[in-house]
RODO-2510 file (C-alpha; in nm, 4 decimals, decimal comma):
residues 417
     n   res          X          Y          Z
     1     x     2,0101     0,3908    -3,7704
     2     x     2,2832     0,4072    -3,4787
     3     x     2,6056     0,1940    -3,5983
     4     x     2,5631    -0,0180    -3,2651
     5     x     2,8616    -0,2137    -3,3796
     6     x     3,0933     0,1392    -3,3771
     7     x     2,9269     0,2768    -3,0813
     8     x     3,0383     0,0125    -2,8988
     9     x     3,3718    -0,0569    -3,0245
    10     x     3,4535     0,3282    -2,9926
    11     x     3,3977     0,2975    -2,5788
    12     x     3,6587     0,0867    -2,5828
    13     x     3,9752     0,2019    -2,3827
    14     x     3,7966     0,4980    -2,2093
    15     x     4,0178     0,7617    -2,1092
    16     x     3,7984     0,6942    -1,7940
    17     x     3,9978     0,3856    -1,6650
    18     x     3,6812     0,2140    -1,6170
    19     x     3,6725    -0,1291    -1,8810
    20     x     3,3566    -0,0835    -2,1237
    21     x     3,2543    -0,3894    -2,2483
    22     x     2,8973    -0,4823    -2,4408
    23     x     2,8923    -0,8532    -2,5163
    24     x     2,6098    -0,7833    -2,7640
    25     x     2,7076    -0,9641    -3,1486
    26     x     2,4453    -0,8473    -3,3510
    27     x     2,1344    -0,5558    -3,3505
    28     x     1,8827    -0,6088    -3,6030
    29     x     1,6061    -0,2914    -3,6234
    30     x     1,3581    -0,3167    -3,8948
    31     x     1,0381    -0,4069    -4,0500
    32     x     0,8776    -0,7649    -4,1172
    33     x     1,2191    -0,9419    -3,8656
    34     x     0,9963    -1,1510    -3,6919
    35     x     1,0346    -1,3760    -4,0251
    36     x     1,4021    -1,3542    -4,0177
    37     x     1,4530    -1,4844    -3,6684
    38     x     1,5446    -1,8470    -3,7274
    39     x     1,7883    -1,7221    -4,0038
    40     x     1,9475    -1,4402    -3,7733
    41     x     2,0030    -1,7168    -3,4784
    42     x     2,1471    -1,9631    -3,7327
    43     x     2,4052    -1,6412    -3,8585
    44     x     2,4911    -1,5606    -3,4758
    45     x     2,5937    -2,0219    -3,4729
    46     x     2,2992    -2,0416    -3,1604
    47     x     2,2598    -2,3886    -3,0622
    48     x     2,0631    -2,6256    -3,1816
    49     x     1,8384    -2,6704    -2,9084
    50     x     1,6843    -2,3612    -2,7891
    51     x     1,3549    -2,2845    -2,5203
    52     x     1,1446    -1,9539    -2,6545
    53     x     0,9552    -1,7876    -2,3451
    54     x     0,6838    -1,5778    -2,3797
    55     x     0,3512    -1,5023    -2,2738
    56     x     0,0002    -1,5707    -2,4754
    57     x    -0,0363    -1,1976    -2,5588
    58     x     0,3861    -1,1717    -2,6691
    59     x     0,3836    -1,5028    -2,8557
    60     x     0,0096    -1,3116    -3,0028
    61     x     0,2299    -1,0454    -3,1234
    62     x     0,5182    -1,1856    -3,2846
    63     x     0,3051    -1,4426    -3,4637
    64     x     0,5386    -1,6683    -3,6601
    65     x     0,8185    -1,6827    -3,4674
    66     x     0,8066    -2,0122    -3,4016
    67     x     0,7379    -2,0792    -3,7970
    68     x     1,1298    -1,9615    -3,8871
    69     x     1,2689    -2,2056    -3,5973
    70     x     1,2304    -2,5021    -3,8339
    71     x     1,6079    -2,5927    -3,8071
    72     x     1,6024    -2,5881    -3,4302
    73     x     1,4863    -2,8445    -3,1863
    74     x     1,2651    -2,6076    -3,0008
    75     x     1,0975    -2,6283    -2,6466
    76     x     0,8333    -2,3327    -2,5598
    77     x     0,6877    -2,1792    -2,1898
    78     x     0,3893    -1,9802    -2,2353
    79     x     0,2897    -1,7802    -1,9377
    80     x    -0,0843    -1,6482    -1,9169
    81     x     0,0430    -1,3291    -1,8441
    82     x     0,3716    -1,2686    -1,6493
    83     x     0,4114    -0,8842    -1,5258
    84     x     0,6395    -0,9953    -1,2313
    85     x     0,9263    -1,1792    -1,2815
    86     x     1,0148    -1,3710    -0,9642
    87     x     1,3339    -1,6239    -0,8818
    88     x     1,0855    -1,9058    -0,9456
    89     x     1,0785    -1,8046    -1,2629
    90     x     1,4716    -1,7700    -1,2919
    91     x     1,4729    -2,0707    -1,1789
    92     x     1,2250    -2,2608    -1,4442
    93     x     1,4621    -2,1181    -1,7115
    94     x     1,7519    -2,2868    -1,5534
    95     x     1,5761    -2,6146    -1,4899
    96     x     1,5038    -2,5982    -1,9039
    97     x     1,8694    -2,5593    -1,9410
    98     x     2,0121    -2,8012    -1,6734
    99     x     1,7976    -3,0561    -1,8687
   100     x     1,9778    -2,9780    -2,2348
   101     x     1,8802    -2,6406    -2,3629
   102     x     2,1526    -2,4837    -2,5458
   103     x     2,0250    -2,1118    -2,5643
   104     x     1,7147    -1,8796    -2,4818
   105     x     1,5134    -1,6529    -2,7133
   106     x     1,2852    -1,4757    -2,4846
   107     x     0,9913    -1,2896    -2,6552
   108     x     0,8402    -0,9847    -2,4980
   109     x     0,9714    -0,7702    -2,2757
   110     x     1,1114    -0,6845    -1,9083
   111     x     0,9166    -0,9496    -1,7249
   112     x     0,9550    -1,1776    -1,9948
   113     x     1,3217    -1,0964    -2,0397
   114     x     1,4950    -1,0542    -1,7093
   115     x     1,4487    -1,4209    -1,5732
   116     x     1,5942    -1,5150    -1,9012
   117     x     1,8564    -1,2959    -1,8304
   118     x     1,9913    -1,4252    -1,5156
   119     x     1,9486    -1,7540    -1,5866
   120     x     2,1579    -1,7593    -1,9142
   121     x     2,3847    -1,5663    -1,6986
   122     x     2,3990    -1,8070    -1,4202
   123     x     2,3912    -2,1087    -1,6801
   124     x     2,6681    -1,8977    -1,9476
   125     x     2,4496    -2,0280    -2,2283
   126     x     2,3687    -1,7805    -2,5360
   127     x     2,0468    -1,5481    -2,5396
   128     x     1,8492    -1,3467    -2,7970
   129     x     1,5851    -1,0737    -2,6809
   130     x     1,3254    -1,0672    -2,9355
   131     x     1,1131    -0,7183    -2,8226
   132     x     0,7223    -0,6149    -2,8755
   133     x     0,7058    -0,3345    -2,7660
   134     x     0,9152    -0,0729    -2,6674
   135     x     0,8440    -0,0437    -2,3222
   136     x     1,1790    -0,0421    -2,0766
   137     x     1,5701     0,0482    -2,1583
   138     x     1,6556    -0,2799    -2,0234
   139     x     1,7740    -0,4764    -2,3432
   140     x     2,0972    -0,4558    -2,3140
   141     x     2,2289    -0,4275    -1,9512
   142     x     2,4190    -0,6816    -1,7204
   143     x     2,1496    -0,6721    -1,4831
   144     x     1,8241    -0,7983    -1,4109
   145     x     1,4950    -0,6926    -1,1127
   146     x     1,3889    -0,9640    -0,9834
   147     x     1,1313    -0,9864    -0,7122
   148     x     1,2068    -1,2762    -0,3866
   149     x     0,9907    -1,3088    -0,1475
   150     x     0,8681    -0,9722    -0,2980
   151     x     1,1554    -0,7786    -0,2090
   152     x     1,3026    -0,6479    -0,5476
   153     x     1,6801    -0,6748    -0,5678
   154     x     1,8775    -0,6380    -0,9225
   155     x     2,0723    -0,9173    -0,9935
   156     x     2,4021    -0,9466    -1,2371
   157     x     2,2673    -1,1014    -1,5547
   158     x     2,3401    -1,1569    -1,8956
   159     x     2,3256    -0,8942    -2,1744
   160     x     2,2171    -1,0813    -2,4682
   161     x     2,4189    -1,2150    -2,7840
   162     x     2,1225    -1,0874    -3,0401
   163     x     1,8759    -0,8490    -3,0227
   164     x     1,5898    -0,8181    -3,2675
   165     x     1,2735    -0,5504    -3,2547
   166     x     1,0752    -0,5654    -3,5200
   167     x     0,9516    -0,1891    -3,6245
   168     x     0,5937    -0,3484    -3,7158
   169     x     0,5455    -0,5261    -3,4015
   170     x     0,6697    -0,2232    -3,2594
   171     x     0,4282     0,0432    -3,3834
   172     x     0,1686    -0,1884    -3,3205
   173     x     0,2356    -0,2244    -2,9163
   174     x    -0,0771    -0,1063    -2,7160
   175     x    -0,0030     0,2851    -2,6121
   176     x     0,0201     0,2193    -2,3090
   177     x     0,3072     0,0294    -2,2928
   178     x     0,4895     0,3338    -2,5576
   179     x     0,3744     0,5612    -2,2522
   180     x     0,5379     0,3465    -2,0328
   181     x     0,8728     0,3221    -2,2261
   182     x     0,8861     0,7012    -2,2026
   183     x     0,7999     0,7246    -1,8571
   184     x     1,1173     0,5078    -1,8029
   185     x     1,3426     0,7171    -2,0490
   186     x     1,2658     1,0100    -1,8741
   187     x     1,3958     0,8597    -1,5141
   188     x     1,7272     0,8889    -1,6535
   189     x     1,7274     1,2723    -1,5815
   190     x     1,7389     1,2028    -1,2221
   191     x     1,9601     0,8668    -1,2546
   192     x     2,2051     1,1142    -1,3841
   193     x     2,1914     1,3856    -1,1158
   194     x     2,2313     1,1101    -0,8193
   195     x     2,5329     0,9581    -1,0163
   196     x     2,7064     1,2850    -1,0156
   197     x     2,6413     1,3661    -0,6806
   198     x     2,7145     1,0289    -0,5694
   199     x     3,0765     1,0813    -0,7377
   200     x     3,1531     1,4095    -0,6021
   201     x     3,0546     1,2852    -0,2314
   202     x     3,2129     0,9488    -0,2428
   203     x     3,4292     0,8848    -0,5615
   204     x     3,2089     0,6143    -0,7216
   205     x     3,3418     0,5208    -1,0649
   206     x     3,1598     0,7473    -1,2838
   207     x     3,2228     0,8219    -1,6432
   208     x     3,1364     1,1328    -1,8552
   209     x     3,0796     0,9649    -2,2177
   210     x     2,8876     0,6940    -2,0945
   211     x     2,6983     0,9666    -1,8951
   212     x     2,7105     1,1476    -2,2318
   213     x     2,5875     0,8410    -2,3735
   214     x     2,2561     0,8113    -2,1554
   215     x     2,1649     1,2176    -2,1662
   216     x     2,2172     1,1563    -2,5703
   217     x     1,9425     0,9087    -2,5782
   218     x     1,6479     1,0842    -2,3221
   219     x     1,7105     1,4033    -2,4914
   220     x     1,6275     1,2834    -2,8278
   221     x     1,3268     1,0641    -2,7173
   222     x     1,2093     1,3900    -2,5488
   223     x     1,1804     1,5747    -2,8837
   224     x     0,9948     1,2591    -2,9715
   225     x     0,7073     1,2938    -2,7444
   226     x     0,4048     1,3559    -2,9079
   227     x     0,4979     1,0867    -3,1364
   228     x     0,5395     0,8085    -2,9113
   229     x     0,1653     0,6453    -2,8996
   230     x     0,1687     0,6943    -3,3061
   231     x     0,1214     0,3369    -3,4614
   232     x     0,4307     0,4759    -3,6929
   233     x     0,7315     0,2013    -3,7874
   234     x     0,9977     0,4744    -3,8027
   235     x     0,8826     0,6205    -3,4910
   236     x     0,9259     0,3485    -3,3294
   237     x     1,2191     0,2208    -3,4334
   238     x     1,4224     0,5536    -3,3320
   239     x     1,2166     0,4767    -2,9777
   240     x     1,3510     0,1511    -2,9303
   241     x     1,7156     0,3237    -3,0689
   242     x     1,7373     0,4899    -2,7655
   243     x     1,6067     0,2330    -2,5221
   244     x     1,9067     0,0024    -2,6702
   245     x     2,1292     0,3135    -2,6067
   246     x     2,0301     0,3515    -2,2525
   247     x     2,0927    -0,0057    -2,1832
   248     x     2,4341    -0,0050    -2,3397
   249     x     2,5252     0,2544    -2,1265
   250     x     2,4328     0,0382    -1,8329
   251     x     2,6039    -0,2669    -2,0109
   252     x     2,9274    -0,0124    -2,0274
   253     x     2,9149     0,0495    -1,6481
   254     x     2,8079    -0,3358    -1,5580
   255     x     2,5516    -0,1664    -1,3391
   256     x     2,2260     0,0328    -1,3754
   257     x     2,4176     0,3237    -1,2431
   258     x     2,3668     0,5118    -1,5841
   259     x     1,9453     0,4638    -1,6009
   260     x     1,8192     0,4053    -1,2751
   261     x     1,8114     0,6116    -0,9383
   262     x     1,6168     0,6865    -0,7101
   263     x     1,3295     0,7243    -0,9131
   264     x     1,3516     0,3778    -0,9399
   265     x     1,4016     0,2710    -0,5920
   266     x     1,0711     0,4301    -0,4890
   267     x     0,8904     0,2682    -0,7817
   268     x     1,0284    -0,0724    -0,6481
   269     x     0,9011    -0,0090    -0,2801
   270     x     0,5901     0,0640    -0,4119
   271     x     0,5919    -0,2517    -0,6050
   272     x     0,6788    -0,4881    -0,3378
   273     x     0,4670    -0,3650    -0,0854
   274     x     0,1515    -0,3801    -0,3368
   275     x     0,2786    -0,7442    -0,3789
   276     x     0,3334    -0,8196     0,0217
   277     x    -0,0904    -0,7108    -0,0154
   278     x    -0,1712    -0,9224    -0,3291
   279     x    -0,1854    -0,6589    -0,5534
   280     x    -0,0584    -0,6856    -0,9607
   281     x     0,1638    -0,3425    -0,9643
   282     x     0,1423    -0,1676    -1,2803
   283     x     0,3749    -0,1812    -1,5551
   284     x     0,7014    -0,0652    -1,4741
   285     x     0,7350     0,2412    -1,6800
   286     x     0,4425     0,3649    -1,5447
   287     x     0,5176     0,3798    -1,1769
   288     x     0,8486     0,5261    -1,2931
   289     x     0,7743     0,8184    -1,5063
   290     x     0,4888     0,9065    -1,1858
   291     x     0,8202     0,8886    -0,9642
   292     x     1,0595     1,0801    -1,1366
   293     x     0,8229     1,3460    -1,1326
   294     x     0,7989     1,3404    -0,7880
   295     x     1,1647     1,3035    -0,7358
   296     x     1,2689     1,5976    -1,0140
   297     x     0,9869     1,8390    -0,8635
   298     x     1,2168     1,7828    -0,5118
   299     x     1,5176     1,8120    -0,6641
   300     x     1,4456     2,1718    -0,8031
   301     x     1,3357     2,2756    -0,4928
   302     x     1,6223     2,1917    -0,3365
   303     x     1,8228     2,3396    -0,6078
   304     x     1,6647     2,7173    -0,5079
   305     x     1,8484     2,6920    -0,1913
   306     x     2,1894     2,8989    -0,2058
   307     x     2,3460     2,7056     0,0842
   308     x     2,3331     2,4224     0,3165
   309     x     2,3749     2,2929     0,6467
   310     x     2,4229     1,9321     0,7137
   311     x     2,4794     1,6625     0,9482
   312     x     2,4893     1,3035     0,9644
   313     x     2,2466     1,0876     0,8809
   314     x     2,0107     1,0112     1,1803
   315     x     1,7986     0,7349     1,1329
   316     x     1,5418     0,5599     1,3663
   317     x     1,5747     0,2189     1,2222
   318     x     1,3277     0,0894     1,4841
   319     x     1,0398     0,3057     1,2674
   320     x     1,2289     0,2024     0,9277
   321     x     1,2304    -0,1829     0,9850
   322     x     0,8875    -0,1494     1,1022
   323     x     0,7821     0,0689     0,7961
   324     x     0,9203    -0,2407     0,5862
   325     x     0,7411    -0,5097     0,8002
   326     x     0,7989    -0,8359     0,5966
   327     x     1,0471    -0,6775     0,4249
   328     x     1,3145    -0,5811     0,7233
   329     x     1,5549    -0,8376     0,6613
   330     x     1,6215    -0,7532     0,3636
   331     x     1,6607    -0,3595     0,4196
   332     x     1,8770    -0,4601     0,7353
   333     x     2,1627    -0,6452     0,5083
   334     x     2,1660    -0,3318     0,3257
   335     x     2,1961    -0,0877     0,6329
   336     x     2,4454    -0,2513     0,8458
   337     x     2,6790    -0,3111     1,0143
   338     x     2,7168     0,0424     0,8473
   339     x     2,4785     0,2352     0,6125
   340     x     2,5790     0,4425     0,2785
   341     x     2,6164     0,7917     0,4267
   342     x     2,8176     0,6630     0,7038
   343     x     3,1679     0,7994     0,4701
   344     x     3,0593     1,1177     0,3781
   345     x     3,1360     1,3683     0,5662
   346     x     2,8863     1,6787     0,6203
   347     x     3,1022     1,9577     0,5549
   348     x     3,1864     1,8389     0,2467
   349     x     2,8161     1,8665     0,1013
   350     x     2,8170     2,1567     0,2625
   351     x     3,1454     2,2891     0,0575
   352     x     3,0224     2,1327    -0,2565
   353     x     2,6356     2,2725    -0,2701
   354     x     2,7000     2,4994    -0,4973
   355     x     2,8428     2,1745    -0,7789
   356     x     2,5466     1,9837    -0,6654
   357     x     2,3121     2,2510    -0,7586
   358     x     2,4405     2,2630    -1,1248
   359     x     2,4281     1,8976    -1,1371
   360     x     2,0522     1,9724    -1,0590
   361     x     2,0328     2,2575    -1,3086
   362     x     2,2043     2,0942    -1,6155
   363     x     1,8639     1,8922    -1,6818
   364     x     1,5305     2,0006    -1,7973
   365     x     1,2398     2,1389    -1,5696
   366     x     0,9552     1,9137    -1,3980
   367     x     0,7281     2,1401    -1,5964
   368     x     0,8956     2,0410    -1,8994
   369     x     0,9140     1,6797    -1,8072
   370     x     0,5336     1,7320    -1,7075
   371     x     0,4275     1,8232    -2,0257
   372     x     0,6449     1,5934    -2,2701
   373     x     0,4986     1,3038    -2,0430
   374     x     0,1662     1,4657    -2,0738
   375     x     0,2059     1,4525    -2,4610
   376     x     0,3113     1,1108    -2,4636
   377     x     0,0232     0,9956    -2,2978
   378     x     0,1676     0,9184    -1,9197
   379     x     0,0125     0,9302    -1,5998
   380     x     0,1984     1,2427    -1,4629
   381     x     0,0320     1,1661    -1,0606
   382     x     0,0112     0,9297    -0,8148
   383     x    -0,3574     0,8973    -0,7835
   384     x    -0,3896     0,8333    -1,1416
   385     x    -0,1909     0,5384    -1,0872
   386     x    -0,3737     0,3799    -0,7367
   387     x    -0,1453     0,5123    -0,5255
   388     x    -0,3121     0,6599    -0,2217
   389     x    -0,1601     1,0246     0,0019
   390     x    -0,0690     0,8298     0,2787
   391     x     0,1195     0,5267     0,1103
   392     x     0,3239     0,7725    -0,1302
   393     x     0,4377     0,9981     0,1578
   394     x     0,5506     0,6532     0,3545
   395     x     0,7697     0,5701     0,0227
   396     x     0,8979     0,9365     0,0041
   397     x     1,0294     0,9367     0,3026
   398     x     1,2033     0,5530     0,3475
   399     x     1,2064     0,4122    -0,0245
   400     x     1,6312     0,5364     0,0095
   401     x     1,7240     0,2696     0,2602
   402     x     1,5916    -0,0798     0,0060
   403     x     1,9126     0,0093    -0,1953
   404     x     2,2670     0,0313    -0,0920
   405     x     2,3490     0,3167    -0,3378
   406     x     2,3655     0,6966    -0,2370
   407     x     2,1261     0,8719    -0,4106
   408     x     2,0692     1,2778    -0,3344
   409     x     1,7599     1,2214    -0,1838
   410     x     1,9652     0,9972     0,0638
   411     x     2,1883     1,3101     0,0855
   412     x     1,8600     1,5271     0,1714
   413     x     1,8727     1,3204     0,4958
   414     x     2,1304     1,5145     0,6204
   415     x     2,0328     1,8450     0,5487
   416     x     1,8681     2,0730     0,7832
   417     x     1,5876     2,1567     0,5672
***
């Protein structure tokens, strides 16, 4: 098992300049911790009074949880079933906090976790992640998605005093939810390429060991893939390994820089506009890993061309706001009074195509992506996950402008393809 302890202390003064900082005390991986929970708050001095969220099927899985909390004065929300975590429910968390609450253990996972998140955050009260099942990297950053008005925006948050997965719990996670942990693993191939390019183009901060750090972890889940739906406790303990790596890369940055582009961004428009219509999106990994494909299949294609010409960015933001209907507002804050190409200057992609192209290069195929995903039981099209021609070609072409952060399918903008 990773020394999480020496990982983190050994980021420490970064030759980098950037500060890396994990606030994370204490990583317990291992078999039968559900029983140990109460004990491993009480070593990591949590408050007395704590609230435990969950939902009925994550409070199902990590039966007796609440049986080691003896010591603790305990208050408990149970959702039906939460798979979108809104600010209403940010806000419920606070409310339990405002009236006394000293800490949070959340149990489940990203929509279970993330309000939690940014309300200990916003509250600066202690939090333990307690996962089942080992379905997102997002453990252990600073931020948290949160849908408002369902536009999904990440929010600074709080990365979590104590985190506990239980490797029984673990391997016992329905498949689907392994297939959509991998699915978001695999995003960080092209989280990586639009960091680099974002740093050659415009100087972002950017570091090469946390970078490092983030290729580290997808590689070795990729050699893991036709083991991921196995109902193995080693298996998925090294899964969940490199989730928590992933996410400590993020933590390192204080953004989501290191595991999320623009992969991402178009698995977030499709999500709010399936919400704006009523519709329960589907679980987060699983729009991803369908996106990345789509994304890393693009990027290779523009990787075959031996030059560029460019231009700035031209955009008909009459068409774009009306794309984003409900949704304008919020993709107007983002876009003016000046939008995130606005700085670079076209000669300079121009100059540097030839970097950008072994940026794309230096990770694997889309076929081997395709089949690894394939192998770990993913849906590897849009159609197999309800997404009709006409809806994904809208979010190919306008997903860019929901995020202020330059991505190189922004950059394809301004090419004269």
């Amino acid at each position: 098992m990773t020394d999480f302890k020496k990982l983190i202390n050994d980021y420490k003064n970064c030759s980098c300049g950037m500060k890396h900082e994990c606030a994370i005390n204490d990583i317990r991986i291992g078999s039968g911790l559900v029983y140990e929970v109460g004990n491993i708050l009480k070593e990591n001095n949590f408050p007395k009074k704590i609230l435990v969220t969950a939902d009925k099927n994550t409070i199902k899985a990590a039966d007796g949880i609440l049986d080691t909390l003896s010591d603790f004065e305990v208050s408990t929300y149970i959702y039906d079933n939460l798979r979108v975590a809104t600010m209403d429910d940010v806000r419920l968390v606070e409310d339990f906090i405002d009236k006394g609450i000293g800490a949070v253990l959340a149990v489940g996972t990203g929509s279970i976790h993330d309000p939690a998140r940014m309300a200990c955050a916003n509250k600066n009260v202690p939090l333990c992640l307690f996962a089942t099942a080992p379905s997102m990297d997002g453990f252990a950053s600073y931020s948290a998605p949160i849908v408002d008005s369902c536009f999904k925006i990440t929010y600074p948050a709080k990365c979590p005093e104590v985190i506990i997965g239980d490797t029984k719990i673990l391997a016992k996670a329905p498949a689907e939810l392994k297939s959509a942990g991998f699915g978001d693993m695999i995003s960080k191939y092209i989280a990586i390429i639009d960091w680099k390019v974002s740093a050659l183009l415009t100087n972002e901060s950017y570091c090469d060991r946390v970078c490092a750090l983030t290729r580290f972890a997808v590689d070795n889940l990729m050699k893991m893939a036709d083991k991921v739906t196995l109902e193995d406790e080693e298996t998925a303990g090294a899964i969940f390994e490199s989730l928590l790596l992933t996410g400590i890369a993020m933590s390192f940055t204080k953004t989501s820089r290191p595991g999320s582009g623009t992969e991402h961004i178009q698995a977030h428009y499709w999500e709010c506009k399936e919400l704006l219509d009523n519709i329960v999106p589907n679980y987060h990994g699983i729009d991803v890993g369908v996106s990345t494909l789509m994304i890393l299949k693009y990027y290779k294609e523009l990787a075959l061309l031996k030059s560029v010409k460019a231009h700035k960015e031209v955009n008909d933001w009459e068409t774009i706001y009306n794309v984003y209907g409900e949704l304008a507002s919020d993709v107007k804050k983002l876009n003016t009074p000046d939008t995130i190409t606005d700085a670079i200057d076209p000669k300079d992609i121009e100059d540097k195509w030839g970097e950008i192209v072994e940026i794309i290069n230096s990770v694997p195929s889309y076929e081997d992506c395709l089949s690894a995903m394939k192998v770990a039981g993913c849906p590897v099209t849009y159609n197999q996950i309800g997404k009709s021609d006409d809806f994904v070609k809208e979010s190919f072409a306008y997903h860019p402008y929901m995020r202020r952060r330059l991505s190189l399918k922004r950059v394809s903008h301004m090419l004269d393809l």
